[in-house]
C-alpha positions as CSV (number, residue, x, y, z in Angstrom):
1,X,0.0,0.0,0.0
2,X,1.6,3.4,-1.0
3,X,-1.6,6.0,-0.4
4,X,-0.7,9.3,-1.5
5,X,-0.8,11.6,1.9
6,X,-0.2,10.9,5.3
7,X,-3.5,9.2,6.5
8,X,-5.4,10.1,9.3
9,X,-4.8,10.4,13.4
10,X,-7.1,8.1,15.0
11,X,-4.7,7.8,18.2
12,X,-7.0,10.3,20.3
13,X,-10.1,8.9,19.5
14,X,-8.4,5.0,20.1
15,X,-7.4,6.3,23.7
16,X,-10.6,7.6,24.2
17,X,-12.3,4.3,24.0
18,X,-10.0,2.0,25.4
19,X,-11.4,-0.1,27.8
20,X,-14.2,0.9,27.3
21,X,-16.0,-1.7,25.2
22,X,-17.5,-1.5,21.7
23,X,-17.7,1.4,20.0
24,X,-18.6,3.1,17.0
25,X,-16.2,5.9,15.1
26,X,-17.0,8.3,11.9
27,X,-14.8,9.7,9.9
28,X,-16.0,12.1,7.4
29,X,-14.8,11.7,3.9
30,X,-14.1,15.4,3.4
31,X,-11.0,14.3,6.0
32,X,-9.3,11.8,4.0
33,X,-8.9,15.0,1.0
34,X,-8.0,17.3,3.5
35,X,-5.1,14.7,4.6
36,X,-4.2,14.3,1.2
37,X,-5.6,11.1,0.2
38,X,-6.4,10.7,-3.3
39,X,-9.5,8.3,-3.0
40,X,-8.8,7.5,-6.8
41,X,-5.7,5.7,-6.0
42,X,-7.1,3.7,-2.7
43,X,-5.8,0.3,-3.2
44,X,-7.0,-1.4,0.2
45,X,-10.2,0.1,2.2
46,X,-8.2,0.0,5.6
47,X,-4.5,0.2,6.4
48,X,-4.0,0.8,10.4
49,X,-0.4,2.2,11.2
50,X,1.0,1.9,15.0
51,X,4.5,3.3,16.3
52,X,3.6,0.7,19.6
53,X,1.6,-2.3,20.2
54,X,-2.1,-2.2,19.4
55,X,-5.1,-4.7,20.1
56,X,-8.4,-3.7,18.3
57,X,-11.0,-5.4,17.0
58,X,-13.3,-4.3,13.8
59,X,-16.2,-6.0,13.5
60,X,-17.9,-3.1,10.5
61,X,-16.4,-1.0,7.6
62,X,-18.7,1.0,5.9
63,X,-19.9,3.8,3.8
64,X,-22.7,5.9,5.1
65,X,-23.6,9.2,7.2
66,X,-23.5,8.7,10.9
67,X,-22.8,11.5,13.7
68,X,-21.8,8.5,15.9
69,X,-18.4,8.5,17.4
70,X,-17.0,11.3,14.8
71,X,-13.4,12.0,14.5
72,X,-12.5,15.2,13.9
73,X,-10.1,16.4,11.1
């Protein structure tokens, strides 16, 4: 995977919700442009980069409009 941009901080919203159970997180598209992420070149839906150990489940990956759990950009 070589995505053109940086990608997107999720770290806060990850701490936030540790330990805490299931929960659901947003991230509006207009956020992957603004990071430079050319959608037209995605090559894999989901690529999750750590600089330390991380255990997270996914259980949905979707497309849609949801105010639940939004991350900011």
């Amino acid at each position: 995977l070589k995505p053109s941009g940086e990608g997107i901080d999720i770290g806060p919203s990850l701490s936030a919700a540790a330990g805490n159970g299931w929960k659901t997180m947003s991230i509006p598209l207009s956020c992957f442009g603004k990071a430079g992420l050319d959608l037209t070149k995605l090559q894999s839906p989901l690529a999750i980069k750590t600089a330390t150990k991380l255990d997270i489940s996914v259980s949905r990956i979707a497309m849609g409009t949801s105010a639940q759990g939004m991350v900011s950009c």
